[in-house]
VMD Tcl script that draws the C-alpha trace (Angstrom):
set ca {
  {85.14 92.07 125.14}
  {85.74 95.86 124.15}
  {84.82 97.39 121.04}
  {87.06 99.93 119.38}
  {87.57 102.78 121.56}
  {86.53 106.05 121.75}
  {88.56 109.12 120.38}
  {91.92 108.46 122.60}
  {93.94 111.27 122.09}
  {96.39 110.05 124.86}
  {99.69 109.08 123.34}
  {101.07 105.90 124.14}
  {104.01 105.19 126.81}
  {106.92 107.23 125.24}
  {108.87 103.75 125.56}
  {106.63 101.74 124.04}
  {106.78 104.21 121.18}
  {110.30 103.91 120.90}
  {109.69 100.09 120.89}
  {107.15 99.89 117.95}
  {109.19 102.78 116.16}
  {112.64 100.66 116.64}
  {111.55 98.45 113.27}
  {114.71 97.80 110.88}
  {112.77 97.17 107.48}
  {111.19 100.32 108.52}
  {114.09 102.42 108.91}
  {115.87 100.77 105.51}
  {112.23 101.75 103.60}
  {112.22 105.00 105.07}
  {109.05 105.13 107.07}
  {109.05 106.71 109.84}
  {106.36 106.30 112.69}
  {104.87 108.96 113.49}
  {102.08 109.15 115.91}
  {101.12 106.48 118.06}
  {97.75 106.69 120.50}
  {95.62 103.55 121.77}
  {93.85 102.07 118.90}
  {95.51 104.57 116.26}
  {98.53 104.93 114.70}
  {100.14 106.79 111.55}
  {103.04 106.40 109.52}
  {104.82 108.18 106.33}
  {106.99 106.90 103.61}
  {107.95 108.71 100.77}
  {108.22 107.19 97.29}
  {112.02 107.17 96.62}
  {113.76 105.43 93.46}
  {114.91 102.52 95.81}
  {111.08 101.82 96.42}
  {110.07 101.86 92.93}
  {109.34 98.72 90.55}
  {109.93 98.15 87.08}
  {106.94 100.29 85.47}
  {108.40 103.30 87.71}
  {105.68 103.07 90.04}
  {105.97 102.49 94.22}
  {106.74 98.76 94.78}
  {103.15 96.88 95.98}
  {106.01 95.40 99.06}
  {106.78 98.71 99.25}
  {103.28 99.82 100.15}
  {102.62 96.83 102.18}
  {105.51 97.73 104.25}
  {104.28 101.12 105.51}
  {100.80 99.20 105.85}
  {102.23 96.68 107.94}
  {104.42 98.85 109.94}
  {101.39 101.27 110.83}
  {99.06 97.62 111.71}
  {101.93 96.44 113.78}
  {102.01 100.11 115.85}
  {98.12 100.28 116.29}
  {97.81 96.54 117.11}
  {100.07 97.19 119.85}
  {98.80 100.07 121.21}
  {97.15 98.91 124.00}
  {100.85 97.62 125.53}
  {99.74 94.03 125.02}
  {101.76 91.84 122.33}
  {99.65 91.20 119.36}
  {100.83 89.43 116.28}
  {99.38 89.21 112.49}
  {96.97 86.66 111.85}
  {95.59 87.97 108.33}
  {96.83 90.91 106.33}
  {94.09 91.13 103.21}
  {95.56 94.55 101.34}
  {93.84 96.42 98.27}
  {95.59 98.06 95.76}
  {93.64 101.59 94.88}
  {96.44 103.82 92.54}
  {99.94 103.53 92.44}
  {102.43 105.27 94.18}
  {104.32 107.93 92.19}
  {107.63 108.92 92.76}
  {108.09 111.78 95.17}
  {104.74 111.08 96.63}
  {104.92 111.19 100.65}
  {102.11 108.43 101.55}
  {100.67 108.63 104.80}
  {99.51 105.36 106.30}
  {96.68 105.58 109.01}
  {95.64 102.78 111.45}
  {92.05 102.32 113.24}
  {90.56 100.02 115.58}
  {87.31 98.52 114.43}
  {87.26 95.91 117.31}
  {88.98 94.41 119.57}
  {88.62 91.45 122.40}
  {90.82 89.90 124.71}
  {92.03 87.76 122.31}
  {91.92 88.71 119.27}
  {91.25 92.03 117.39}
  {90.64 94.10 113.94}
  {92.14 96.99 112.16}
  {91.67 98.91 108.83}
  {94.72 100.85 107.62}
  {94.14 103.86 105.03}
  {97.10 104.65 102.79}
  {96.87 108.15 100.93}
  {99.00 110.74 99.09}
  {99.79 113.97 101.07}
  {97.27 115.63 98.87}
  {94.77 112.89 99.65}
  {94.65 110.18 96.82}
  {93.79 106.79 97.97}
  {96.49 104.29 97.37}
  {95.90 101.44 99.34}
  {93.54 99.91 102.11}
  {94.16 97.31 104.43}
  {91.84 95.17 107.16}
  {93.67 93.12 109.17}
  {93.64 90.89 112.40}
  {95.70 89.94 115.39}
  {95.90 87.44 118.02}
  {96.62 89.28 121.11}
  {99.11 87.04 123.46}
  {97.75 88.59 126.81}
  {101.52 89.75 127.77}
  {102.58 92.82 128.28}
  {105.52 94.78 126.10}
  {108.35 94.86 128.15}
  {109.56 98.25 127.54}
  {112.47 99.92 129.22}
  {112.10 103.67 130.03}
}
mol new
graphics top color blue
foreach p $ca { graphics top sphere $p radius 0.5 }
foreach p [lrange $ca 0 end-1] q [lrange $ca 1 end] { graphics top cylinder $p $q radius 0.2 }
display resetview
């Protein structure tokens, strides 16, 4: 059993992070991946008019996309498969339009098995917008990655 690590700053495998960056909702949303490190990851989005809902704010799915896509990259930092179990997502402020949010992924444990992650979205000037803990069940198989 291993607890979240300590302050990795080694990146990932580049071809693993051309794996976990290769996500087609993520390119059609706009969110590009953009650090990737064992037990971290980070992700922007900015709030376009295709990503807004019908009061003119960013779309919730929207927001839970660049959530999702920044659990998915930190979850599989470690180069072992890991897929969603629970996804439990807060709602802090809405997303304006034009705002560039910046999604941010942390370890809080993690066992052989199974592990935990909160995800932190913000503004670029630092408003909270959304928080996220989630959990993964962690296959015990490698990516396969080519290089």
């Amino acid at each position: 059993m291993a607890d979240a690590p300590d302050d990795d700053r080694t990146p990932v495998d580049p071809a693993l992070l051309r794996a976990l960056a290769a996500d087609p909702l993520a390119a059609h949303l706009g969110i590009e991946l953009e650090e990737v490190r064992p037990g971290y990851a980070r992700a922007t989005m900015t709030v376009g008019p295709q990503l807004l809902n019908t009061v003119g704010t960013a779309h919730g799915g929207a927001t839970m996309a660049l959530l999702d896509v920044v659990h998915s990259a930190v979850s599989n930092s470690h180069g072992t498969v890991a897929v969603a179990q629970d996804f439990h997502t807060e709602f802090l402020a809405a997303g304006r339009p034009g705002d560039r949010l910046v999604a941010e992924g942390h370890e809080v444990h993690r066992s052989s098995r199974t592990a935990v992650y909160r995800i932190e979205a913000t503004t670029s000037d630092g408003r909270r917008v959304a928080t996220a803990l989630a959990r993964v069940f962690r296959l015990g198989t490698p990516w396969e990655t080519s290089a």
